[in-house]
N, C-alpha and C positions, 0 to 999 in steps of 0.2 A: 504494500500500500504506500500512497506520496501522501504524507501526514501535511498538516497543513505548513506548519512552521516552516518548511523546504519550498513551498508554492511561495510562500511571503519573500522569502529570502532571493527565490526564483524574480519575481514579477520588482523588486526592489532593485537590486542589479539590473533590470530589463529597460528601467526606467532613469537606469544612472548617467553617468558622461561615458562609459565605458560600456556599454550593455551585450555583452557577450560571456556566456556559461559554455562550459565543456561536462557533456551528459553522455554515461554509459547506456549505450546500445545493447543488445543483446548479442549483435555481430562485429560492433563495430565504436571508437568512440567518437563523437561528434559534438560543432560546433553548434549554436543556435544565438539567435538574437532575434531582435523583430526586424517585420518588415519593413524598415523606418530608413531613413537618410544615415541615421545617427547608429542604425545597427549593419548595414551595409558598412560604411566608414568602420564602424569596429572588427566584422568581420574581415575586410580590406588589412586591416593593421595585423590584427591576431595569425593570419597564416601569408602576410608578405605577396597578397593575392598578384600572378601573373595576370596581363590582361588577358583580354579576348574571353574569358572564362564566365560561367554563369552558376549561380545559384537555385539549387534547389530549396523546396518547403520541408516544414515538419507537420504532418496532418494533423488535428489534431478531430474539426468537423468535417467527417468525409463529405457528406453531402454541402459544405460550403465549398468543399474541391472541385466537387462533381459538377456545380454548378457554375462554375469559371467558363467551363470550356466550351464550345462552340458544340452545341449541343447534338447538331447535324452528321459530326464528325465522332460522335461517340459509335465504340461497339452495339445493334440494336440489343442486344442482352442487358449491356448496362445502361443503356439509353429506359429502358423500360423497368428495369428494377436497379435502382444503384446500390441498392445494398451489395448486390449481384461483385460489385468492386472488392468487396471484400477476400474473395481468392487473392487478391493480391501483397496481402498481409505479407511485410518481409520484403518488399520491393519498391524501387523508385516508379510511377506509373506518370510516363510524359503523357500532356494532350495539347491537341491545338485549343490555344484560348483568343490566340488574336490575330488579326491580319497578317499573313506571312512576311511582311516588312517590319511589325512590331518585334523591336530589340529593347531590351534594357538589361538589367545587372540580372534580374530573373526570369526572363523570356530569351529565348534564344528563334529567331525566322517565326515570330507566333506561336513557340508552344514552351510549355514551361511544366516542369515535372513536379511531382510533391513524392517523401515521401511516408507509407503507410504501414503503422506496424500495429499489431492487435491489441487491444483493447489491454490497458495496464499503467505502470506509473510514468511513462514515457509521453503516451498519449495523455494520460490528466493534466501532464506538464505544457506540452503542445497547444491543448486547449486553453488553458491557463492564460496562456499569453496571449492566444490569438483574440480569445474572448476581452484581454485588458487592453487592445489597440483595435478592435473593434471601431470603425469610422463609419460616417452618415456619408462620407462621396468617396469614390474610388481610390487607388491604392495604386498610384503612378507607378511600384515596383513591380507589381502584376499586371504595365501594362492598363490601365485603367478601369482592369477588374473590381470587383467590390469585395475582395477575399486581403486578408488579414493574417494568417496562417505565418508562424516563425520561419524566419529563413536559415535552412542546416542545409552543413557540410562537414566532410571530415575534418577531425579535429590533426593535423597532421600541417607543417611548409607547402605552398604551394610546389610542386617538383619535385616533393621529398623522394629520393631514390628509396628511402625503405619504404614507401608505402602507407596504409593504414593503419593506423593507431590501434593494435586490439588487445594488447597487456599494459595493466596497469600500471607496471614499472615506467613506462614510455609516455602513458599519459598523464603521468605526476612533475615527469621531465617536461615535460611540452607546457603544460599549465606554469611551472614553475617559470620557464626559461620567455614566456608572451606574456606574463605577469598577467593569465586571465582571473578575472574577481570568484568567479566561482567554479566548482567542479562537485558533481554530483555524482555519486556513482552508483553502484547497485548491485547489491551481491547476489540475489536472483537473476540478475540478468544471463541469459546461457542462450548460447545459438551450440548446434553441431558444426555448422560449418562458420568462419571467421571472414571477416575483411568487408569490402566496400558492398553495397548493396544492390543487385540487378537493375539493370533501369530496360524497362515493358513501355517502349513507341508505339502509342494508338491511333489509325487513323482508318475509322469507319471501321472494317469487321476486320481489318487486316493489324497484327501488331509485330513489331521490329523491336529485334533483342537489341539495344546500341550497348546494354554492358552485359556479361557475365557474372554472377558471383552465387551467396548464399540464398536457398531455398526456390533457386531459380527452378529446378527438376519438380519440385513437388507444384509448383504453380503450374509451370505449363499443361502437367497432368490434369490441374482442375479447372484450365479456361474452358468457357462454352464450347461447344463444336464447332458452333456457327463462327467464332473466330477462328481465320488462316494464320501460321506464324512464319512470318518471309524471313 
């Protein structure tokens, strides 16, 4: 369970001059801040970000995800039941949300991924934040979506040749050495498999593996039929 005292401490830091936390994943350890000017810039600072590069979400309300995206362009499976998304627990899940010309730090050509892990302290945390920058107009990072959702990536140098952060020893170094304010970790957290998390490209009934990694086998197994995997 995420006790409240950790939400306070969470949503405090998210709201500071520095607003970026390092949170145990169950596969992976990861960055998060809000969707904000002020958490881009921290995330910027925190991992030395290379250009050209874009950010992912931490879901925290699927169906405010679901609701981003150009809804025409959805799988008809999930288009008709989004709960239906749910297979994808464990994975980054890109969608087109905006005009193929729309670029910013979290869109990449129109489509911007989030990603979604099941229901537990990770997602309380997610919601958490997304629910305290919650805004009445759109959300120029998403693109001028009305979605709010934290923006995560790995907690790791942009470039880093070793890769992804997934022992603890490494993300006590890392937290130490970016002087992030917080770190959160989790001793239930447990994946079988480790490292960065798949990312599942959807457009209409067709989806594009662009990453490999954990629980990618067991999803594929449970997409609709009606989805192709190119």
């Amino acid at each position: 369970m995420c006790n409240a005292a950790t939400v306070d401490e969470l949503l405090r830091v998210m709201h500071s001059d520095f607003p970026v936390a390092v949170v145990q994943l169950p596969a992976v350890f990861a960055l998060i801040a809000p969707s904000t000017p002020a958490g881009v810039a921290a995330l910027n600072k925190a991992k030395n970000r290379l250009s050209g590069k874009h950010y992912g979400s931490a879901i925290g309300d699927l169906s405010a995800f679901a609701a981003m995206s150009q809804q025409e362009n959805l799988p008809d499976d999930f288009r008709e039941n989004m709960h239906g998304m749910q297979v994808l627990e464990g994975a980054f899940i890109r969608l087109r949300v905006a005009d193929s010309r729309a670029e910013t730090v979290a869109v990449s050509m129109g489509t911007h991924q989030g990603l979604l892990l099941p229901e537990g302290m990770e997602r309380t945390l997610f919601r958490a934040i997304e629910q305290a920058f919650v805004a009445d107009g759109p959300n120029e990072v998403y693109a001028g979506a009305r979605y709010y959702a934290p923006l995560c990536t790995s907690a790791n140098l942009s470039g880093d040749p070793f890769g992804s952060i997934v022992d603890l020893e490494r993300a006590h170094a890392f937290v130490n050495e970016r002087n992030i304010p917080l770190f959160i970790s989790n001793k239930s957290a447990h994946s079988e498999e480790t490292g960065s998390y798949p990312i599942f490209s959807f457009e209409k009934n067709t989806v594009t593996i662009m990453r490999s990694g954990p629980n990618q086998e067991r999803i594929l197994r449970a997409l609709p039929s009606s989805i192709t995997v190119c």
